[in-house]
N, C-alpha and C positions, 0 to 999 in steps of 0.2 A: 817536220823536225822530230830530232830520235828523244826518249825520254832524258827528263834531268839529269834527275840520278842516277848513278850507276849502282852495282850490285853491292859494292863495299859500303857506297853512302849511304843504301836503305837497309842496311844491315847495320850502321853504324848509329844509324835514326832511331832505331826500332828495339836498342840495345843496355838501354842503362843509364843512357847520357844525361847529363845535366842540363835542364831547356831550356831559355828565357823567351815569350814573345812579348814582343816589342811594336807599338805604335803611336803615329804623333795625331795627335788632334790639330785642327783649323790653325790655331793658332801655335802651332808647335809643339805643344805640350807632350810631353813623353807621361806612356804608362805601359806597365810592363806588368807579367804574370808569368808564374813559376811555371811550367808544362811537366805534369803528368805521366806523361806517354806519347808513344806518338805511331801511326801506322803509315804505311808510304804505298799511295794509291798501286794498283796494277800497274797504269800505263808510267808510271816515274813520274809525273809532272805535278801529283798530286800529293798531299800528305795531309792527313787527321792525326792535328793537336789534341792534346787531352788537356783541361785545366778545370781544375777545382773551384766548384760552381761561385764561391764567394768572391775568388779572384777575377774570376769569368766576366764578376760583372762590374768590374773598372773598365775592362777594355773593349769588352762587346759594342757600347755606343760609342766609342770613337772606330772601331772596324767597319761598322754598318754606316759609319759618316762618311769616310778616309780609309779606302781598302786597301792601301799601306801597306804590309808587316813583314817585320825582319823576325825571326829564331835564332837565337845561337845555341849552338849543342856543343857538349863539351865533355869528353869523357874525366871522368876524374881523376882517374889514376895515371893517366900521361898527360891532359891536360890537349890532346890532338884532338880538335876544334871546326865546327864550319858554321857561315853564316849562310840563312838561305833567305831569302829575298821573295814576295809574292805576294798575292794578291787575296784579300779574304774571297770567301767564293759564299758558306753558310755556315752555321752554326745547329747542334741541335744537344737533346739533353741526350747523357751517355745512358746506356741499359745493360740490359743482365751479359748480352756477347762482348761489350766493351770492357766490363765490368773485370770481364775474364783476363782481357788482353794487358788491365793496368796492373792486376796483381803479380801477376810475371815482370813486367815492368819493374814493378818498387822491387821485385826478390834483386834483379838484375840492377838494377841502380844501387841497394843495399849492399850488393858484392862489392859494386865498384867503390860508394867509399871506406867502406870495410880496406881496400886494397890502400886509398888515399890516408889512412889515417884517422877517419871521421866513424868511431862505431856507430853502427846499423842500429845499436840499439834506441841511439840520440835520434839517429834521422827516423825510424821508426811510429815517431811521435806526428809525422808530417800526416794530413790527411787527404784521401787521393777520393773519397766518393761522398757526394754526389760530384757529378764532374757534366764537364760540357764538352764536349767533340767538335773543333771548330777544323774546318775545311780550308785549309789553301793552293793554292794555284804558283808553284812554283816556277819563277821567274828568272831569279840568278842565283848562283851557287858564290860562294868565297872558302876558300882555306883560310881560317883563321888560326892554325895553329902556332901557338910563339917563334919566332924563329923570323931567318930571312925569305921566307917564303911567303910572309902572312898577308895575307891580303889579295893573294894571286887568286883571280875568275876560274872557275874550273868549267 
């Protein structure tokens, strides 16, 4: 099988977006965490979430129970959206090369709501380190973007 994503998705991953992940514990329980950043393996099927180590640890012991998880990415400024689908694989604490990748990150996420209407200077307040680099194993793609298309498997 060829990889997940294509070259727009891990461009579009990789880009500014807006991230939630998302998992259910035993009993159904949703918990969810802001993402960071995010990097999309070589082979596509892969992707390193970035989340901020406080958040990290709601959802960590329901990953490591129930290896679940949905992300939604969502650019802000069009609001063109995908859900991705997959499987936790690990977890580790982020360091000085991650370090590098998230700052770029928040410049690129602060354009975008700059673009949305939300000054950079508000969201600037958000805190991106210490963070934790969580591994997934991507499983299914969705077009979530508004419209009659949403929902469609890519």
């Amino acid at each position: 099988m060829g990889p997940m994503l294509n070259q727009e998705w891990s461009e579009f991953l990789e880009n500014g977006v807006a991230m939630t992940l998302s998992c259910c514990d035993s009993e159904l329980k949703s918990k969810g965490a802001r993402c960071i950043g995010a990097v999309v393996g070589l082979d596509r099927k892969t992707v390193t979430f970035y989340i901020q180590k406080d958040s990290a640890l709601r959802v960590l012991p329901i990953l490591k129970e129930q290896s679940h998880v949905a992300v939604v990415a969502s650019l802000p400024s069009t609001y063109k959206t995908l859900q991705v689908k997959g499987r936790y694989v690990s977890h580790r604490e982020a360091d000085a090369r991650d370090r590098i990748i998230l700052e770029r990150y928040r410049e690129l996420f602060f354009s975008e709501t700059d673009k949305a209407g939300v000054p950079s200077s508000l969201m600037r307040l958000m805190v991106s380190f210490p963070s934790i680099a969580v591994d997934v194993e991507v499983t299914h793609l969705f077009l979530s973007t508004p419209g009659q298309h949403a929902g469609t498997p890519l």
